[in-house]
Structures are given as structure tokens and as C-alpha cells.
LUMTIDO-884358 format. One line per 8 residues: for each residue x, y, z of C-alpha. Coordinates in Angstrom, 3 decimals, m for minus. Layout:
<recs>
X/Y/Z; ... $
</recs>
This chain:
<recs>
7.041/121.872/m69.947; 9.136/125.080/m70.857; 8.236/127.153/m74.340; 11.254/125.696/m75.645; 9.965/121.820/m75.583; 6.677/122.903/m76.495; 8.499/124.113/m79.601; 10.184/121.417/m80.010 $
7.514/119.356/m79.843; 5.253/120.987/m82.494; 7.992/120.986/m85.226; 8.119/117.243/m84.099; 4.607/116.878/m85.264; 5.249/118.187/m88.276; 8.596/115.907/m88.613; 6.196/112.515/m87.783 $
3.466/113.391/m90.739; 6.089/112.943/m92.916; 8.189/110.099/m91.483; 5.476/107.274/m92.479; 5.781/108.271/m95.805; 9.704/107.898/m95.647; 9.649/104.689/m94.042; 7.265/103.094/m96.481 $
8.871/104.174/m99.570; 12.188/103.538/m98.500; 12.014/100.875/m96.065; 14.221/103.174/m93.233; 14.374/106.174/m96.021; 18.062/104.694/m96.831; 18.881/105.250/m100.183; 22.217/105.044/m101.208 $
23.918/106.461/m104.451; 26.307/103.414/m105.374; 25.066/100.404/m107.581; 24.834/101.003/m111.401; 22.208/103.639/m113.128; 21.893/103.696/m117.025; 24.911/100.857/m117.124; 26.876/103.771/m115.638 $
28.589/102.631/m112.205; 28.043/105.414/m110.023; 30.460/106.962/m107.226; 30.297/105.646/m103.762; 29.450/108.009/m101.297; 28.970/107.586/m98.029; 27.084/110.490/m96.482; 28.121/111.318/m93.070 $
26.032/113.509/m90.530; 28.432/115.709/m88.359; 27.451/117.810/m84.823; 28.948/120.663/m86.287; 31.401/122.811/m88.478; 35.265/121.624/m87.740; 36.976/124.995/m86.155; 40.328/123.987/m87.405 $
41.865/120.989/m90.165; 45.096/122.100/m88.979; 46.078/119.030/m86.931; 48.396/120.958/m84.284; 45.218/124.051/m83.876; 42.365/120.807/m83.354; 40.828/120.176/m80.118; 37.144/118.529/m80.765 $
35.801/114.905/m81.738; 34.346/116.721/m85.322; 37.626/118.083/m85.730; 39.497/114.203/m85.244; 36.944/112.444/m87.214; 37.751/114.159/m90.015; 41.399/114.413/m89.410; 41.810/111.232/m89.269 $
40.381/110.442/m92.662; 43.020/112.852/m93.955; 45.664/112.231/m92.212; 47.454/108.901/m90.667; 49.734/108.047/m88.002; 52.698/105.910/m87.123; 49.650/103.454/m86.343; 45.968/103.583/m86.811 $
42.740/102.222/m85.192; 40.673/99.476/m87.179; 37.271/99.413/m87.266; 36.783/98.238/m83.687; 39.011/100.643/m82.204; 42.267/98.477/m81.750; 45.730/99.786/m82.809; 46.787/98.227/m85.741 $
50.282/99.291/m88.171; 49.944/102.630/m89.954; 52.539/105.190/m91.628; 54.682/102.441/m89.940; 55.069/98.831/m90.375; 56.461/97.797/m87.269; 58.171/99.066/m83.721; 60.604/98.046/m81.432 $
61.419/99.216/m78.153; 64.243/98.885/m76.182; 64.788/97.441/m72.750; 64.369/100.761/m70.565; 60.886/101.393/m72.413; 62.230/104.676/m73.068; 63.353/104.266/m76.932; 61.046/103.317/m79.413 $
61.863/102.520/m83.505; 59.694/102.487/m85.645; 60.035/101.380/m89.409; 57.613/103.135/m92.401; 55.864/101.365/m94.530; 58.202/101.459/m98.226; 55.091/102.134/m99.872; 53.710/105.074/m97.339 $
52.766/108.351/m99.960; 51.536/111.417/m99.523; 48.422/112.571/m102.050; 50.931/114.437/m104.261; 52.764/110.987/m104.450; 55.823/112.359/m102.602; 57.054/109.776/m100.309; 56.160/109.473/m96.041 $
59.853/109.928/m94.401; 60.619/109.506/m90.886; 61.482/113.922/m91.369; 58.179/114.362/m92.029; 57.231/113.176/m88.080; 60.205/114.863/m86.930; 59.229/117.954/m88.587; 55.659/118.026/m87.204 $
56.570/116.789/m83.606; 58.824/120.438/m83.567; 55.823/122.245/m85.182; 53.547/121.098/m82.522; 55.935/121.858/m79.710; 57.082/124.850/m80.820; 55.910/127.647/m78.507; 54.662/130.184/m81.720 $
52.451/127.581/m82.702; 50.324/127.359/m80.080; 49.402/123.849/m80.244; 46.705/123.731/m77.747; 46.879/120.295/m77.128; 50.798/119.660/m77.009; 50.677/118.396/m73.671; 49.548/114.900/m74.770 $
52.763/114.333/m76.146; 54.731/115.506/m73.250; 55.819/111.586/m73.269; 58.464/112.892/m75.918; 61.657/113.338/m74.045; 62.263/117.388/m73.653; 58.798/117.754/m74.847; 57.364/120.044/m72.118 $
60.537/122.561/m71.745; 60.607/123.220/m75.130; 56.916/123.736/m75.361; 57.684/125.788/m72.588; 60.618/127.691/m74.388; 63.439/126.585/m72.324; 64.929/124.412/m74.929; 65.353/124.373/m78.713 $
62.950/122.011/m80.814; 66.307/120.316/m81.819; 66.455/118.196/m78.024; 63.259/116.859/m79.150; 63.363/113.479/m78.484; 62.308/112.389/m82.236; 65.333/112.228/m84.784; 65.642/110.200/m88.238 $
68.019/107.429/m88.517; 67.502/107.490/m92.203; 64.385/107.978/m94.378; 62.076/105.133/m93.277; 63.250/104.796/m89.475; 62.252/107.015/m86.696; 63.835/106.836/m82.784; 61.620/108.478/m80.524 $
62.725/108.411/m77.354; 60.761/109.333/m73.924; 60.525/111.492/m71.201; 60.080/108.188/m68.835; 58.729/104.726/m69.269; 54.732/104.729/m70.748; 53.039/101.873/m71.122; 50.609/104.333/m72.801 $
52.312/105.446/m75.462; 51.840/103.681/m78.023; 47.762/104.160/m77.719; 48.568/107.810/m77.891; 49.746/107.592/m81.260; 46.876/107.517/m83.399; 45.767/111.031/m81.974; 45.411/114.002/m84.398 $
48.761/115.383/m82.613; 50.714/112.655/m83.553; 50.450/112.616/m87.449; 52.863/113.767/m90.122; 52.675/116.811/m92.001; 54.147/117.402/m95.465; 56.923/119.896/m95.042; 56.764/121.726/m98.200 $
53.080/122.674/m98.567; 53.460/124.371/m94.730; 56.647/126.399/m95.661; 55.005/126.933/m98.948; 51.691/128.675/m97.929; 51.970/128.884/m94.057; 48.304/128.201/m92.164; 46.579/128.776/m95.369 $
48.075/124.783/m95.923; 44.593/123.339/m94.796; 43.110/124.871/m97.765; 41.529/122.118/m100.408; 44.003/123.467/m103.429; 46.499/123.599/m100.866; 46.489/120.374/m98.298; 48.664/116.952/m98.945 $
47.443/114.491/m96.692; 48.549/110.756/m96.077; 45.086/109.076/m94.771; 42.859/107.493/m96.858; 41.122/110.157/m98.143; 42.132/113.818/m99.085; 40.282/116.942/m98.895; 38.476/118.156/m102.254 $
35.919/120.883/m100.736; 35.327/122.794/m97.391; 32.268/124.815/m96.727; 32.364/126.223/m93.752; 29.059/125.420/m91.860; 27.283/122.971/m94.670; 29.983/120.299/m95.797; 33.437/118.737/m95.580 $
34.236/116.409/m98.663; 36.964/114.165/m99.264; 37.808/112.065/m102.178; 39.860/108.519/m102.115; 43.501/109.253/m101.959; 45.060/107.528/m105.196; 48.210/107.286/m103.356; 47.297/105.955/m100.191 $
49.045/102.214/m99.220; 45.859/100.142/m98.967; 44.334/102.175/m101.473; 43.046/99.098/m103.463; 40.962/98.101/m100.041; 39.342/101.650/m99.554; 35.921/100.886/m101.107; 34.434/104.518/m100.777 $
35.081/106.756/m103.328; 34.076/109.989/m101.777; 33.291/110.869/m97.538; 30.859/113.792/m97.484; 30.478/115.149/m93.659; 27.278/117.633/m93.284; 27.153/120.241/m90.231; 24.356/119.125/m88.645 $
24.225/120.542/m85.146; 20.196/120.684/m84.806; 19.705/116.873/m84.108; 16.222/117.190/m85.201; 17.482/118.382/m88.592; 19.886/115.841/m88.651; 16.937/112.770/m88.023; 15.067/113.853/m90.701 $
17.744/114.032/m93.441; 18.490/110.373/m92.097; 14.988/109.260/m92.856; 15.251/110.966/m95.634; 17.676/109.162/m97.308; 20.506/112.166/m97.652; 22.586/110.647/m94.651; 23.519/107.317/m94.145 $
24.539/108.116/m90.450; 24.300/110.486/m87.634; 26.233/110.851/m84.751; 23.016/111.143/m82.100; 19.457/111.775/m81.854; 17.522/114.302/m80.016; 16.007/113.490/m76.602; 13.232/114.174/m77.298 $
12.765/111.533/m80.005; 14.316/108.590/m78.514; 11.258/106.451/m77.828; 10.119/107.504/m81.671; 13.546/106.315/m83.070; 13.124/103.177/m80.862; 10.262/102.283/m82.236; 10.211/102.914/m85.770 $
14.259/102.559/m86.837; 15.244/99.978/m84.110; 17.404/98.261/m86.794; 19.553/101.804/m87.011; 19.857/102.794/m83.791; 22.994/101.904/m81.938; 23.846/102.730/m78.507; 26.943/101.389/m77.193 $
29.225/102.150/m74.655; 31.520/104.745/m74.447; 34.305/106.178/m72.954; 32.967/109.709/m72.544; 32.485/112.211/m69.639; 29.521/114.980/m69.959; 30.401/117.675/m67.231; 30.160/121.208/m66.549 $
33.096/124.063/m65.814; 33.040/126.360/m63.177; 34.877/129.376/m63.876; 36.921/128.728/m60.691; 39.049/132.342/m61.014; 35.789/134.148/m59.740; 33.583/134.996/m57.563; 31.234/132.833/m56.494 $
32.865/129.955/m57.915; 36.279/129.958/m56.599; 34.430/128.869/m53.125; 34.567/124.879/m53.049; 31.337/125.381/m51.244; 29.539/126.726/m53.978; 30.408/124.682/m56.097; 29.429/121.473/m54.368 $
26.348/122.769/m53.131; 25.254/123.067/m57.094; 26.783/119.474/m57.401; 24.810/117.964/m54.730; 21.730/119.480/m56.094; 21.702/117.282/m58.788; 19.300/114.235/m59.663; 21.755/112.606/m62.022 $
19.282/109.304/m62.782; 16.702/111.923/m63.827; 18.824/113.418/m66.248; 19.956/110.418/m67.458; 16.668/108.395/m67.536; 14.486/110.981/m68.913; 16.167/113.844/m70.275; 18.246/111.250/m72.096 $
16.241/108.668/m72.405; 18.385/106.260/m71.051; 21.052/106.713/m73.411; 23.490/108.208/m70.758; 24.151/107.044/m67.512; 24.290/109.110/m64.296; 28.008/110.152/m63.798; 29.250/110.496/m60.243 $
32.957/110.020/m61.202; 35.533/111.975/m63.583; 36.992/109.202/m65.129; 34.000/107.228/m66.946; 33.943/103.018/m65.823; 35.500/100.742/m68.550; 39.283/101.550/m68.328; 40.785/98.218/m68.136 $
44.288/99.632/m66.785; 42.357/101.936/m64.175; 39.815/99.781/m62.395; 36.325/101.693/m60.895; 36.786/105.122/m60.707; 36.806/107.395/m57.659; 33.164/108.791/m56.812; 31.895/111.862/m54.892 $
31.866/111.176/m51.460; 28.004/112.253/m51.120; 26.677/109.649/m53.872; 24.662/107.547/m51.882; 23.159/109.804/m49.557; 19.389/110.459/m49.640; 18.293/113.446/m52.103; 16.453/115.030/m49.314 $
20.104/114.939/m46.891; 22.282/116.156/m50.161; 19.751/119.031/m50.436; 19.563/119.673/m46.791; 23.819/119.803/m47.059; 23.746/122.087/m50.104; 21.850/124.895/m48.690; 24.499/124.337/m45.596 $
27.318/125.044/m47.730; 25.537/128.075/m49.578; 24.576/129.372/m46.386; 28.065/129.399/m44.892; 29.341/130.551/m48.125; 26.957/134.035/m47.714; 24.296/132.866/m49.794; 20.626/131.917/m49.476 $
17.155/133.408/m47.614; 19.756/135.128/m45.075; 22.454/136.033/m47.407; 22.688/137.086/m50.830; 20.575/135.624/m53.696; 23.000/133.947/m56.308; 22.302/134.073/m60.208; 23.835/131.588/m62.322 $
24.673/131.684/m66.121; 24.897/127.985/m68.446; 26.617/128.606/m71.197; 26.015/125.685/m73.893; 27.055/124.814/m77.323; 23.243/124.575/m79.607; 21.709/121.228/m79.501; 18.428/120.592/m78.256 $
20.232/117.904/m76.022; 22.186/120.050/m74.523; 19.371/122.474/m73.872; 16.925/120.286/m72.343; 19.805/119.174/m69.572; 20.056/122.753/m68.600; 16.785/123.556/m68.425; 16.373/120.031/m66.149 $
19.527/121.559/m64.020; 18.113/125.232/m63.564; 14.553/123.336/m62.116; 16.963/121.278/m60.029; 18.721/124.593/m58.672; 15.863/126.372/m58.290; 15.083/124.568/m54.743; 17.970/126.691/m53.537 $
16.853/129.747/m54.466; 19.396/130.124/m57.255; 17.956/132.144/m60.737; 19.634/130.822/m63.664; 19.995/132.167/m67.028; 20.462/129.780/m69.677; 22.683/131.263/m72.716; 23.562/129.117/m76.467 $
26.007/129.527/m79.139; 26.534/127.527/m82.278; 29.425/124.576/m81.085; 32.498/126.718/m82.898; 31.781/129.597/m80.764; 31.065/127.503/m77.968; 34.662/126.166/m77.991; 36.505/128.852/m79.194 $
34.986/130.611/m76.281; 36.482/127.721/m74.068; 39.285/127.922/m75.669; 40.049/131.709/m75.378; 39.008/132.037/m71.316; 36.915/135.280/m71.176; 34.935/135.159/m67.804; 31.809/132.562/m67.150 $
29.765/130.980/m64.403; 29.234/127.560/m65.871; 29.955/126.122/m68.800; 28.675/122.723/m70.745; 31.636/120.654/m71.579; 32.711/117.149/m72.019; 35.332/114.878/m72.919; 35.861/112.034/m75.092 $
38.989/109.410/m74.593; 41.700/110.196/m76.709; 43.942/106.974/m75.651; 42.229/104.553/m73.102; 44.086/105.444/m69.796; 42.624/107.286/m66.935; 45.839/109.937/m67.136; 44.064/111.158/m70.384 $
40.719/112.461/m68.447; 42.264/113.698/m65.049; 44.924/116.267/m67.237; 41.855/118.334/m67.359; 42.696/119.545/m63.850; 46.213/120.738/m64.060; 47.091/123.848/m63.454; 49.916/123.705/m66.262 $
47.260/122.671/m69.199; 46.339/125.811/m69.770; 44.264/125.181/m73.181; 42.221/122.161/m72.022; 41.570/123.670/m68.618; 38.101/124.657/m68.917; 37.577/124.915/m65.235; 40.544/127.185/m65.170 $
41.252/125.206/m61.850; 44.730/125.422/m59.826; 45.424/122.852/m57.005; 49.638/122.383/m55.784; 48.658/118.906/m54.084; 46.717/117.627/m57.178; 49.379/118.991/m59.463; 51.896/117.007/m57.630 $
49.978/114.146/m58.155; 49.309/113.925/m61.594; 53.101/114.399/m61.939; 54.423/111.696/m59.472; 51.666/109.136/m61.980; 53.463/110.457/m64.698; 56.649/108.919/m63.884; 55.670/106.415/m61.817 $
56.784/102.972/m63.685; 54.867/100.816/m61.469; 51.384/99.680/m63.004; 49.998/99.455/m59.661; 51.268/102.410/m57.876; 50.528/104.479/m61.108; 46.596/103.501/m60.761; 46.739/104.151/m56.953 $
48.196/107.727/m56.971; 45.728/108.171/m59.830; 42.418/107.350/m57.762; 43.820/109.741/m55.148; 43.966/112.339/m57.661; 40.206/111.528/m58.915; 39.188/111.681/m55.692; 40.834/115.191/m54.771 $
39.489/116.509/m57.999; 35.597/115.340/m57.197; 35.888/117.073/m53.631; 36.822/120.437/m55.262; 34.295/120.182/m57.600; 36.006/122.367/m60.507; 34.355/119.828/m62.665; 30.617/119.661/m61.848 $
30.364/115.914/m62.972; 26.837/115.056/m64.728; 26.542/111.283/m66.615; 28.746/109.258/m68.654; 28.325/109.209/m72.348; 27.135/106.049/m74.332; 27.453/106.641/m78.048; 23.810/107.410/m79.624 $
24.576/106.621/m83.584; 21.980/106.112/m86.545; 23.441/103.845/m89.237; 21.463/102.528/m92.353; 21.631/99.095/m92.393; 22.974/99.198/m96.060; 26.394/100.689/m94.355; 28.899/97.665/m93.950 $
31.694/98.092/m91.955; 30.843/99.988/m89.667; 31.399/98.371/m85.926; 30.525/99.698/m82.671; 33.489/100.264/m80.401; 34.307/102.012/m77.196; 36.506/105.009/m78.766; 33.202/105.998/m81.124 $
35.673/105.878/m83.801; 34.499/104.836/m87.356; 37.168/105.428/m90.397; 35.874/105.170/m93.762; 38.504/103.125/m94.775; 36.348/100.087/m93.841; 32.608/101.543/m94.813; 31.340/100.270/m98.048 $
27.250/100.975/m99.271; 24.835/97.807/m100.248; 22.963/98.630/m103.401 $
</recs>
């Protein structure tokens, strides 16, 4: 056991000689600040545990799950997820499409308001569908509405944002039209790039618009405090359609990347839910707050990046040779504690439209043959007891999670003579880092479904998506692919090209593929409306606190 775990362990210690007192005083240590004190009814609050500070509430400069989850409190789209995860009506009542699936109506709500009580036109869509594919924004995640006919070439400055295919008929009806026929699109929709943006406040005050004094929102709730790395809070939005259905009266999410930290203010009664658990803790959250504990499926992919513009890891060998390396059930089974399950494809299982994924080619040969085949490759590729000796870097975003997996990988590469140095930054830094491409060996990284297709995971390899590119990787024959699927109108012929492209992306190995997420949540019994759901995806909207 490294210094680190023994570290971890003794603050552990500490954390148990308190946790029987917490659990018999307060049953799981859930106390909740709604009910009635002094005759006074008092606010109701639900306390929400975060895995760190949000780097952006600018919808269009957004790229992590913190980032949506608050984003979509705020803000709300032409339609919305429930609390299971299904698309249900938003900003807009109803859609229509016409027969070429290329032209899509939809009609806003009458009611729709923004927080200042201003109304929700079909302008204000327009308006931010042109912000986020305008080139000077910098949207780094424009290319998930490439659907939008013209979308791409004007994101790519070869046409105005006027040929965007989104124009108002009149104030409550909106015709986007698209690029080509996607069966998809309307499950993109209730992503943080699709929601309106008030106009006025942006021209008004520029980026400083996410500000609390500053910010109109549509969602539910709207934005009365940020702290950077302590607390986001919200307040119910007045406004807001179903406001007279939004029980909460206030959303409080806490930065809480150390997990540890984050267990103990559960049991402590200052969260009412947390978005995972340390490892090492599992069996001791099994055990004691079995009632709280959810782990569910989810459509998630934990991976690491190669920098694949450098030396050594723009050889394919290299890079599979650290693949193969692997024991993925270990990592899984006891780093995680079989919350995660070993991932040997890109796209995670449980994609209705997509089947079983594509898997590496080597995943059911013997450990002892895989190992025997990775030293090949490094050999050949100039490295090993004949060649040179290569050094490897992790980079990681701080969680003990995340540390304990690369300690578990640097033991695993260490039977091919490999030296790894294991380096941590807070999560901000971690993806700004990502986001900004200075050079790296390896990099934790990981991605979460944003609409349930398989097209939404394999972007992540295309040469021309820059920004979400981790793996910086460039491939003409995969390229080619992922465009022919993105115009292909045939369900069937869509799926197949799409396997081909998994499986061309798991034999370069850009992506060094690890497990496949299930969601690890703690929720106090005494939070209703809360419901487990493939998309990890819990709006307040439906959350209300037992006394």
C-alpha cells in the first residue's frame, strides 16, 4: 500500500470515530431545514454536493457534467428531461416536423418568462444558436449542433450567422431546419448548447452576463450567489411556467472535490446528496448507509488521452502496448469496488439505437499473452531492456478516486519497465488544461452521454473537433467515417458504419479505454423525487425534503 492510501486510511479512522455518533443521532445524519420551527415555515433547501467548482455558467464557454447540472437548473430548452431522464415539452409546447425530417417547428409555451418577467421568443433561440456558432465566441462545444443546416461553415467562418438554419416565424414559433435527416435531434436538445439566452443582458454587460446581479435565466431556478470554489446558490424563479410545481425554494451546490470531505458532510447532515463516494469507503458506505447509496447504470466512459502529437505517443505501438497492460476487472473490482465495470469498448453498452459496442481485438486473450504482446510492440517501437527506458506522466484532476486508479495503472506498467510519474490538479485546472492543449503524456479523462446515440461518444476522435479532442488524434479514414454516419439516413447502415468507426478508433488506441461508469450517488432518504436514470441527470424541479 502506497503513502498516499496509508494516508488516506488514517484520516479514515478518524472519519469512522465520529460516524457512529452521526448515525445514532440522526438516523443517516440527514437533517433537513424545511418543516416549521417557532410556527415559522422555514425555506426549503435542498443541499447539493458537487465534484467541483463550475469553470464557466456561460452556456456557449461549458464543457463538464458540474457545469450542465447547474445549467440546467438555470436555464431551459425547447424541451427538457423529467426526472427519469425522458424528453418531455420545455420552452416549447409542441413540434412538428415535416416529411423530409429536415424542418422542424416548434411552438413556445404562451406563458414561457424569463426571471426579469420579459417574455421567451422564438429570437431569443435564434439569437443564441448565432452566438454559439459564431467563430469569436469560441463555443467549444458547437459541433453538437452541427445538425443545424450551415452550422459547421459558419462556425468555420465561411458563411454569415444569418444562413443559420434557425429563423422566427413570429414570436412564439421557431423553424429550424437541418443539415440532413437526424433521428437524434431532438434528444440533443436539452443540452446546455441548445438553450436560450436573453438578448439584452449579453449586449448589456458582455461575458460579465453570468454574474448573479447580472444573469436572466428561464429554468426553474435563477442564480442568487457564486463563490467560486465553496458554493453555487439558486433561488426559485418566480417567473418560471410550472413555477407553482417547483417545491424547492432554494438549490445550494457545494464544491466538494475531496470525496472523503464530501461523505462526511453527508453524514453530517449539511448535504442531502453527493455525487460519489471514495473507493476506499465503499464497503463502509455499504454497510452502514445501504438505504442512501445508489448505484445505477450509466452511460459513461472513464478513459485516458494520449497526447498523440508526440513522441512516444504518436506510435500506435506504444500506445497499445500500455493498453494491453491493463487488468481492467482489477480496477474495476477493487480499486472501485465494483462500482465500475471493466471497459474494453469506447462507446459504453446500453445504447438502444447502437447495439454492443465494438471491443479491442485483444480482450479475451490471456493476461500473461497480452503482456508477452506488449513488450513486443515496445520492443519494436525502440523501447525496453534493449532499447530505451520510457517514463510516463498521468496527469489527473484531484480525487482520491482518480488517484488510486493511477497508482493501480503505474504498478500495472511497471512489468514493462516503464517509470511513471503521477501529477494532480484541482478539476478546473485539470480541464482547462484539456481544454487549452499544452503538451502531455497521458491524461485522465472521461465522458458522460450528452444525447443517447453512439455518434455523441465516437466525435471524440475527429480530427475537426478540435476542443473536445483530448487525444489530439487525426485519422483521414476514421474522419471519413464519422462523416458518411452523419448523413447516412438509414438506421441500419448508420449503426454499421458506426461500429467500423469504434473499431478503427480501439486499434489506434488514442483513447486508452479503462471501465464504464455506473453512477455512485448518496441520497438521504428524506429527498423525494429524486429517480435513478441512465443520463445521471436529477433537476430540482422535482426534489422536495420530508420533515
Amino acid at each position: 500500500m502506497s503513502k498516499g492510501f496509508g494516508r488516506h486510511r488514517r484520516a479514515f479512522q478518524c472519519f469512522l470515530r465520529g460516524a457512529a455518533f452521526f448515525l445514532a443521532v440522526n438516523g443517516l445524519g440527514l437533517e433537513t431545514n424545511s418543516g416549521v420551527a417557532g410556527g415559522a415555515p422555514q425555506p426549503m433547501i435542498w443541499h447539493r454536493g458537487e465534484l467541483g467548482d463550475p469553470g464557466s455558467l456561460d452556456p456557449h464557454k461549458a464543457t463538464t457534467l458540474i457545469e450542465s447540472n447547474i445549467l440546467d437548473e438555470l436555464f431551459e430548452g425547447l424541451v427538457t428531461l423529467n426526472a427519469r431522464g425522458e424528453i418531455i415539452p420545455g420552452a416549447a409546447a409542441s413540434w412538428t416536423v415535416d416529411p423530409t425530417g429536415t424542418v422542424y417547428d416548434f411552438r413556445l409555451r404562451p406563458d414561457a418568462r424569463w426571471s426579469n418577467g420579459n417574455r421567451v421568443t422564438a429570437e431569443d433561440f435564434v439569437f443564441a444558436f448565432r452566438r454559439l456558432m459564431a467563430p469569436v465566441t469560441g463555443a467549444p462545444y458547437a459541433n453538437i449542433l452541427y445538425t443545424l443546416k450551415n452550422a459547421e461553415r459558419i462556425n468555420k467562418g465561411e458563411l454569415p450567422l444569418e444562413a443559420l438554419g434557425a429563423r422566427a416565424l413570429n414570436e412564439t414559433t421557431l423553424e429550424i431546419t437541418l443539415e440532413h435527416p437526424a433521428p437524434y435531434f431532438i434528444s440533443q436538445l436539452p443540452h446546455l448548447t441548445a438553450k436560450p439566452l436573453h438578448r439584452k443582458s449579453i449586449e448589456a454587460f458582455g461575458s460579465d452576463f453570468v454574474h448573479p446581479a447580472h444573469i436572466v435565466t428561464n429554468g426553474p431556478f435563477m442564480l442568487e450567489e457564486f463563490t467560486p470554489n465553496d458554493r453555487v446558490v439558486m433561488v426559485k424563479n418566480p417567473y418560471y411556467y410550472d413555477a407553482a410545481h417547483v417545491a424547492l425554494d432554494e438549490e445550494v451546490f457545494y464544491s466538494l472535490e475531496d470525496r472523503s470531505a464530501g461523505l462526511r458532510r453527508f453524514m453530517a447532515g449539511e448535504i442531502q446528496s453527493y455525487d460519489d463516494v471514495p473507493v476506499e469507503q465503499i464497503g463502509f458506505v455499504r454497510s452502514h448507509l445501504a438505504e442512501a447509496f445508489k448505484v445505477t447504470p450509466n452511460l459513461g466512459s472513464y478513459f485516458y488521452a494520449f497526447d498523440t502529437r508526440y513522441k512516444p505517443f504518436d506510435d500506435k505501438r506504444v500506445r497499445q502496448a500500455l493498453a494491453m497492460a491493463i487488468d481492467r476487472e482489477f480496477l474495476a473490482e477493487r480499486i472501485w469496488g465494483g462500482t465500475m465495470d471493466a471497459g474494453y469498448s469506447f462507446v459504453p453498452p446500453g445504447i438502444p439505437s447502437y447495439g454492443t459496442p465494438a471491443t479491442v481485438a485483444w480482450k479475451d486473450s490471456d493476461p500473461f499473452e497480452r503482456e508477452d504482446e506488449a513488450k513486443k510492440l515496445l520492443a519494436e517501437a525502440g523501447f525496453g531492456p534493449r532499447g530505451q527506458k520510457l517514463e510516463v506522466e498521468i496527469r489527473f484532476n484531484n480525487s482520491e478516486n482518480h488517484r488510486a486508479t493511477a497508482v493501480a495503472i503505474a504498478d500495472m506498467w511497471k512489468v514493462l519497465g516503464i517509470e511513471t510519474r503521477l501529477l494532480a490538479t484541482d478539476a478546473t485546472t485539470h480541464y482547462a488544461f484539456l481544454r487549452e492543449k499544452p503538451p502531455f503524456d497521458v491524461a485522465r479523462s472521461g465522458w458522460f452521454a450528452d444525447y443517447p446515440d453512439a455518434q455523441n461518444f465516437l466525435f471524440l476522435g475527429q480530427s475537426d473537433n478540435q476542443a473536445l479532442n483530448a487525444a489530439s488524434f487525426r485519422n483521414k479514414t476514421y474522419d471519413s467515417m464519422m462523416h458518411e454516419a452523419q448523413v447516412e439516413a438509414s438506421p441500419e447502415r448508420r449503426r454499421a458504419i458506426l461500429h467500423e468507426a469504434e473499431a478503427l478508433l480501439l486499434d489506434e488506441q488514442p483513447y486508452l479505454v479503462l471501465l464504464t461508469y455506473r453512477s455512485r450517488n448518496l441520497v438521504s432518504p428524506k429527498l423525494k423525487g429524486w429517480e435513478a436514470n441512465v443520463l445521471d441527470n436529477h433537476p430540482g424541479r422535482y426534489i422536495s425534503i420530508a420533515p
